[in-house]
C-alpha positions in Angstrom: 0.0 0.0 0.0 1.4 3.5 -1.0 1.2 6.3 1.5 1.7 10.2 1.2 2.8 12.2 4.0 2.6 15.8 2.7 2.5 19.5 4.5 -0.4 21.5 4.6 1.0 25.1 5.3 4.1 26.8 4.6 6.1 23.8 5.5 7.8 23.9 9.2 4.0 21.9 10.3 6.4 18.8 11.5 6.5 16.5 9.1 10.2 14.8 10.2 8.3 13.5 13.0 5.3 11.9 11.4 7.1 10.7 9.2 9.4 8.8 11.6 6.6 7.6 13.8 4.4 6.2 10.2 8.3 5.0 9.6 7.7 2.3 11.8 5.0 0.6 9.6 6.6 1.3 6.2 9.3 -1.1 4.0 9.7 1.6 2.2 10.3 5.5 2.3 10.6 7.6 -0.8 11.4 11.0 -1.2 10.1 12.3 -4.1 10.5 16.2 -4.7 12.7 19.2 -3.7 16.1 18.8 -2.3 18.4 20.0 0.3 16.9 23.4 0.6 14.6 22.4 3.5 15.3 20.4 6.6 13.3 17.6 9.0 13.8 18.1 12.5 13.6 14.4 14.4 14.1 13.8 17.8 14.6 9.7 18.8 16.9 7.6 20.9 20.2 8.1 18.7 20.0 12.2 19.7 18.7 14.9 17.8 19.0 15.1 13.7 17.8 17.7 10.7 17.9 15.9 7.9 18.0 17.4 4.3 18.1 14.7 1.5 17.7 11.5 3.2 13.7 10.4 4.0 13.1 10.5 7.4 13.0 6.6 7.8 16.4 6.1 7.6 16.6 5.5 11.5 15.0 2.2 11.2 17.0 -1.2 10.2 13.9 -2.6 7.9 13.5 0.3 5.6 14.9 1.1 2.1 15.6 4.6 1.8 14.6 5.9 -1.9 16.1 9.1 -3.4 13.4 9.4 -6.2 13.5 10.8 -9.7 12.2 14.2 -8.9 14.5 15.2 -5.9 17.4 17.5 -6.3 20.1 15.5 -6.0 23.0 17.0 -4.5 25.4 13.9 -4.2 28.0 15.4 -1.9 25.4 16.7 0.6 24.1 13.2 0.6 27.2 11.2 1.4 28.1 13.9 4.0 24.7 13.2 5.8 25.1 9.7 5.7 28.5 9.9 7.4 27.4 12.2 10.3 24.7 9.7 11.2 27.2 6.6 11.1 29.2 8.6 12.9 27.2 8.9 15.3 25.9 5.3 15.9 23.3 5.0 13.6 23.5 2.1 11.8 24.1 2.6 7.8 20.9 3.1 6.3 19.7 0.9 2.8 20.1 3.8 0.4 18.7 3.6 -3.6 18.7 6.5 -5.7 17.1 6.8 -8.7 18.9 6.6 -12.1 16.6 9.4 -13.2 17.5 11.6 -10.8 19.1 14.6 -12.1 22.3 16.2 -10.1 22.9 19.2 -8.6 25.5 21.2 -9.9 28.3 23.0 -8.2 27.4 25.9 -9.8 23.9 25.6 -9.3 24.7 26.7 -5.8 26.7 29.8 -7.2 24.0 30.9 -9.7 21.2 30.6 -6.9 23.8 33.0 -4.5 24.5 35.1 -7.5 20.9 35.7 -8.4 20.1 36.5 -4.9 22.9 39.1 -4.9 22.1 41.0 -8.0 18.3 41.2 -7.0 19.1 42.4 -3.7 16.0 44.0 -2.2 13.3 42.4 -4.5 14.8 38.4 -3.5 12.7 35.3 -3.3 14.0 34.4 0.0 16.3 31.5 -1.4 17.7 29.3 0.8 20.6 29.4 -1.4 20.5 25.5 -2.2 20.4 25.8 -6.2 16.9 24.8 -6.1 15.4 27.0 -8.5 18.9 27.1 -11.1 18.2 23.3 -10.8 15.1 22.8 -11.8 15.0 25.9 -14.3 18.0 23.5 -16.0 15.9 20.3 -15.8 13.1 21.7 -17.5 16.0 23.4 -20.0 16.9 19.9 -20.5 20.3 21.0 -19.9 20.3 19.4 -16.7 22.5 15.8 -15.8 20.8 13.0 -15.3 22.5 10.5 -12.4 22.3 7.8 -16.2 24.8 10.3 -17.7 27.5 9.7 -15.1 28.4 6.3 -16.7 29.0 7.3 -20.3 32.1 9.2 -20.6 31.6 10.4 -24.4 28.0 11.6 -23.8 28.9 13.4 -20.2 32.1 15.3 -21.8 30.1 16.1 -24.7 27.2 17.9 -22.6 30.2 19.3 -20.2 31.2 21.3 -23.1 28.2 22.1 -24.3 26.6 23.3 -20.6 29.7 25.3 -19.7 29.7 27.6 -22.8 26.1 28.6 -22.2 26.5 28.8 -18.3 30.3 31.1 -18.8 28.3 33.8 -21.1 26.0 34.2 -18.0 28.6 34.0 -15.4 30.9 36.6 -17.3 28.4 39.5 -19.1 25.3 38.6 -16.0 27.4 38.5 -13.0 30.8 39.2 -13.7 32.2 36.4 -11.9 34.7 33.7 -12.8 34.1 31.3 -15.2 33.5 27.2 -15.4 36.5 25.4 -16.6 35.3 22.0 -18.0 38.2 19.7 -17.6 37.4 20.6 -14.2 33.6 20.2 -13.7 34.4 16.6 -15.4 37.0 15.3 -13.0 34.1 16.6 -10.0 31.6 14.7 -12.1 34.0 11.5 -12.0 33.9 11.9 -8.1 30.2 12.1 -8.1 30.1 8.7 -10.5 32.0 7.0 -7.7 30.6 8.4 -4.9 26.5 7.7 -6.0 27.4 4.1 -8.3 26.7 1.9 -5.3 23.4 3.3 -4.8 22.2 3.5 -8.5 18.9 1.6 -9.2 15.7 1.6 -11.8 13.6 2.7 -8.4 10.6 2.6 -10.9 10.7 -0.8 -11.6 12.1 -1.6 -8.2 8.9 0.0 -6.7 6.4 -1.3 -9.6 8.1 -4.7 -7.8 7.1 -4.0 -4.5 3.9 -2.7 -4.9 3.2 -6.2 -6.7 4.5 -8.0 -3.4 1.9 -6.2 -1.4 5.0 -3.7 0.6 4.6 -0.7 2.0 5.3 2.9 0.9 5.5 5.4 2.5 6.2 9.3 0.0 7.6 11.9 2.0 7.1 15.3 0.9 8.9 18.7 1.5 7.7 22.0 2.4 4.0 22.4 2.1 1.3 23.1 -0.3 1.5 26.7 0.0 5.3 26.7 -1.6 3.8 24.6 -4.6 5.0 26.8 -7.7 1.1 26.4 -9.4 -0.7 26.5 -6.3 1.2 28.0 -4.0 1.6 31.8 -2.8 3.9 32.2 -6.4 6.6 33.3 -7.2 7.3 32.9 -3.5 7.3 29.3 -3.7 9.7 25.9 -4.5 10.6 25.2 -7.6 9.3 21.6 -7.4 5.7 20.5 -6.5 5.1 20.0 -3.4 1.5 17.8 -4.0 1.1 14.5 -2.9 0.0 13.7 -6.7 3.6 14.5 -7.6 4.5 11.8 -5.7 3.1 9.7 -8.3 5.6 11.1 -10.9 8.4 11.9 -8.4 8.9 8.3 -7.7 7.6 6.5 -11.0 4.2 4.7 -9.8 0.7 5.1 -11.0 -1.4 7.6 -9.8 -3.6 5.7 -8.6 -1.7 3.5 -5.9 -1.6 6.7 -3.6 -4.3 5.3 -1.4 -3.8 7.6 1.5 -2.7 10.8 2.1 -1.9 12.0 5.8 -1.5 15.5 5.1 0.4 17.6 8.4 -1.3 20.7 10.2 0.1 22.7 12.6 -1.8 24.0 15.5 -0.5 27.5 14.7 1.2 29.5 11.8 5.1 29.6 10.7 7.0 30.4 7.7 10.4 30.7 6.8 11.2 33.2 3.8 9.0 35.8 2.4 5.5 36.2 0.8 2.1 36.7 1.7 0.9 35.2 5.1 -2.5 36.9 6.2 -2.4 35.5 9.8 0.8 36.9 10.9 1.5 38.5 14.1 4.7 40.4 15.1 6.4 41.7 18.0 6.5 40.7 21.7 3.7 38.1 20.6 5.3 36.8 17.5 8.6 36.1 19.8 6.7 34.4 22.9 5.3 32.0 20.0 8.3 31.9 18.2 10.1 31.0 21.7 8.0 28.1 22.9 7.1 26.8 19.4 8.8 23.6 18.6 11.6 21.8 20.6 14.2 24.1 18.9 12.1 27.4 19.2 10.8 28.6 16.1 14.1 28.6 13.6 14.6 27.1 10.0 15.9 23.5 10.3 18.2 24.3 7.2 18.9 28.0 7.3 18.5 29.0 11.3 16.7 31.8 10.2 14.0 32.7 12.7 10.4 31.6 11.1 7.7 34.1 10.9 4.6 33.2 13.6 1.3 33.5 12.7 -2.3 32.2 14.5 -3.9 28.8 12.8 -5.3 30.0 9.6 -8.3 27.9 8.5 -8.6 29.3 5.1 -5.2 28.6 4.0 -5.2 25.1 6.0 -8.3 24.0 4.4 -7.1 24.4 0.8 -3.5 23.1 1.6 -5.4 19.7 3.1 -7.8 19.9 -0.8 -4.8 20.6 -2.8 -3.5 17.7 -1.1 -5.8 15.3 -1.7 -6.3 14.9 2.2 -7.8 11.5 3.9 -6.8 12.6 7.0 -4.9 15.1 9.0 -2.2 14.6 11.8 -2.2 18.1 14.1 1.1 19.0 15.4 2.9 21.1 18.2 -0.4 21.8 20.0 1.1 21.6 23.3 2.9 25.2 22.2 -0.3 26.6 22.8 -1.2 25.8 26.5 0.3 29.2 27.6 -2.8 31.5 26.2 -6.0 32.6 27.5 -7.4 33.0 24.1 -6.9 31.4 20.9 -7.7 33.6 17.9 -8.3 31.1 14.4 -8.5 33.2 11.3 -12.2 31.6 9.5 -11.5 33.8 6.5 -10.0 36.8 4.3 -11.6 40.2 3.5 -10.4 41.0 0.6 -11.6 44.6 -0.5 -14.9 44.3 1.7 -15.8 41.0 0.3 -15.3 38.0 2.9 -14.5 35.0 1.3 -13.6 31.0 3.0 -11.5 29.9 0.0 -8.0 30.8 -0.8 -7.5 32.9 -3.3 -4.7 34.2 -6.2 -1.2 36.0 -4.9 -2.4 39.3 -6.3 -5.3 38.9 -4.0 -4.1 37.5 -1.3 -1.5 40.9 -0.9 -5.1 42.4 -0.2 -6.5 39.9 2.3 -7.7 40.7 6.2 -7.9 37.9 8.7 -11.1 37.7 10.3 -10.5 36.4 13.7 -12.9 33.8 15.7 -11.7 33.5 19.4 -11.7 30.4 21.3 -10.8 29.9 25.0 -7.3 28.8 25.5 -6.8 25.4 28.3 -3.8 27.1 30.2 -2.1 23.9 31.0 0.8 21.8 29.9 -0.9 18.9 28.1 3.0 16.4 27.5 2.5 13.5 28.3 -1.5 12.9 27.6 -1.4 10.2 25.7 -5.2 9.7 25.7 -7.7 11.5 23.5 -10.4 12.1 26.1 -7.8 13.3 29.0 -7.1 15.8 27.0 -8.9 19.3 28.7 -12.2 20.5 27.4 -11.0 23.8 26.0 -8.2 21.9 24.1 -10.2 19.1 22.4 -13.1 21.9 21.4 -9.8 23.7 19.7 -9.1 20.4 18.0 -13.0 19.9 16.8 -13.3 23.2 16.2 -9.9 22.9 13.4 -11.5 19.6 12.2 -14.4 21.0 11.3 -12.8 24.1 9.1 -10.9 21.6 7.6 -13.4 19.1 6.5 -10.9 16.9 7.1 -10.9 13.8 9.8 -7.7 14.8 12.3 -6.5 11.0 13.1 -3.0 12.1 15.2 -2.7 14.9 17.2 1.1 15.7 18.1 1.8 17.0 21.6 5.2 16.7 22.2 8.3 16.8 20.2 9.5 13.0 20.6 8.8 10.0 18.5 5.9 8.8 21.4 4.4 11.8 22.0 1.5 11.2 19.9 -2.3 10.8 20.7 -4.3 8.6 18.0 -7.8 10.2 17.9 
């Protein structure tokens, strides 16, 4: 059975975790868009760990770790992350990566800095990962393929080819140095031999376990509000972000997605810029940001300190449709226990017209949150690991959420550890 676990929001809702816990059930774990540019916080019983590239299942002994066809491969970053969790005691994970996977490119990381540099004020908020030079080259089709490594002719070739197109940019665009190709070859050798043990047709190789009745389990990054069609564009990823990409991300039908357990957070956060209507700022922003999360409130990848926000139904509730939703798992609602009130933003008034559903960019610049208060439960509520034990105030919160959702919330997340979880 194939499973999605996909973000809701902005990204930041706590993904790492569910997917660790759902980890536990799965043969197999897939990650199937974006790259290194966003992080998964997981807390378990080898120590504390953001990971980047790998799928957050690769903690447990019976799982196969896929790199699928539509992440970002950066191959150094991956073999450096692997390291630093042997090196810590974890025992090596069972790694594929897909032959279809396409490679990220030193300078892929210098063009994203470069960009960000020249556009100064007006930037997209890169995490400077060469996401968005990546897939711009992909969908070029002068991108490299993982395939390409093993064919010396065809890789110099395309060296040759890439580097005169890239060193026109470089040299009348940014005015910085140039790619020498003998060089950018003998890096792509290193690659070859770092990735060649790992290589695998992970289509047919999942197409073969979905035969032998395995589970799956599709990890997504970031949210549905960074998706570049129906997300809060241009401030979004460059990949898509939809549990239905999973489907192409990983090379299975469409239709084997049987469930998708899309992650909500109990409140707002986003890292980077672009429109966020439930925002709040100041001393209330920072007491959020300061009890949010086991870390506080900070980008797993970049540190930067993520913009806080009150839960925002409107943009929740299309996140879980675009999604494809079959049920919701609420996170970090024990943050919450310090506040008398709990404002949840019901809808936008956009212009003097209220409206439920989530609209355009260009409108949503223009949008109001209306407010509906509920009172707060003003306790800590760790360490409930039962649905009814959970105080009044705090379970009317949760049915009030589920119901602006439309959406059935199964797991409710009250704690940042692997076991703090309540099944509803």
């Amino acid at each position: 059975m194939v499973k999605a676990i996909v973000g809701a929001n902005w990204g930041d809702e706590g993904k790492g975790k569910i997917t660790d816990m759902l980890g536990k059930e799965a043969d197999i774990i897939v990650r199937f868009q974006g790259g290194s540019n966003a992080g998964h916080t997981i807390i378990n019983n080898y120590g504390k760990f953001a990971l980047h590239l790998l799928p957050s299942g690769v903690f447990y002994q019976h799982t196969t770790c896929v790199i699928g066809n539509g992440v970002a491969l950066n191959i150094p970053y991956l073999f450096n992350e692997i390291k630093s969790l042997v090196d810590l005691g974890v025992p090596k994970p069972n790694i594929k990566v897909s032959d279809r996977a396409q490679i990220m490119m030193p300078y892929h990381i210098l063009f994203d800095q470069y960009e960000e540099e020249r556009l100064g004020g007006k930037s997209f908020g890169s995490t400077k990962s060469g996401i968005a030079p990546f897939y711009s080259d992909k969908y070029a089709k002068i991108g490299f393929q993982v395939s390409e490594l093993f064919d010396d002719e065809v890789l110099k070739e395309k060296i040759a080819r890439v580097c005169e197109l890239k060193n026109v940019i470089l040299e009348h665009l940014y005015h910085k140095p140039a790619i020498d190709p003998n060089e950018l070859y003998e890096t792509m050798i290193e690659y070859r031999n770092m990735v060649e043990p790992y290589v695998c047709d992970v289509s047919a190789y999942l197409h073969d376990a979905i035969k032998e009745g395995k589970n799956i389990l599709l990890e997504g990054q970031l949210g549905a509000l960074k998706d570049p069609d129906f997300g809060i564009y241009p401030m979004v990823t460059s990949s898509s972000t939809l549990a239905a990409y999973g489907a192409i991300g990983a090379g299975i039908p469409a239709y084997e997605i049987k469930n998708v357990v899309t992650v909500v957070k109990a409140y707002s956060s986003a890292v980077g810029a672009g429109e966020f209507v439930s925002e709040i700022f100041g001393e209330e922003a920072d007491e959020l940001r300061r009890r949010g999360g086991d870390a506080g409130e900070f980008g797993a990848t970049t540190g930067r300190p993520r913009r806080m926000g009150w839960f925002d139904a409107v943009a929740s509730r299309y996140g879980c449709r675009m999604q494809g939703a079959t049920e919701v798992a609420l996170t970090v609602l024990d943050v919450l226990g310090y506040l008398d009130t709990l404002p949840v933003c019901v809808g936008y008034d956009i212009d003097g017209v209220v409206t439920k559903d989530f609209p355009t960019t260009v409108k949503l610049a223009k949008a109001k949150p209306i407010y509906e208060y509920l009172p707060g439960w003003k306790q800590d509520i760790r360490g409930i690991r039962n649905y009814e034990e959970l105080p009044e105030n705090c379970k009317k919160y949760i049915e009030f959420i589920e119901k602006e959702l439309e959406v059935p919330i199964t797991l409710v997340s009250n704690g940042p550890g692997r076991e703090e979880i309540i099944k509803k």
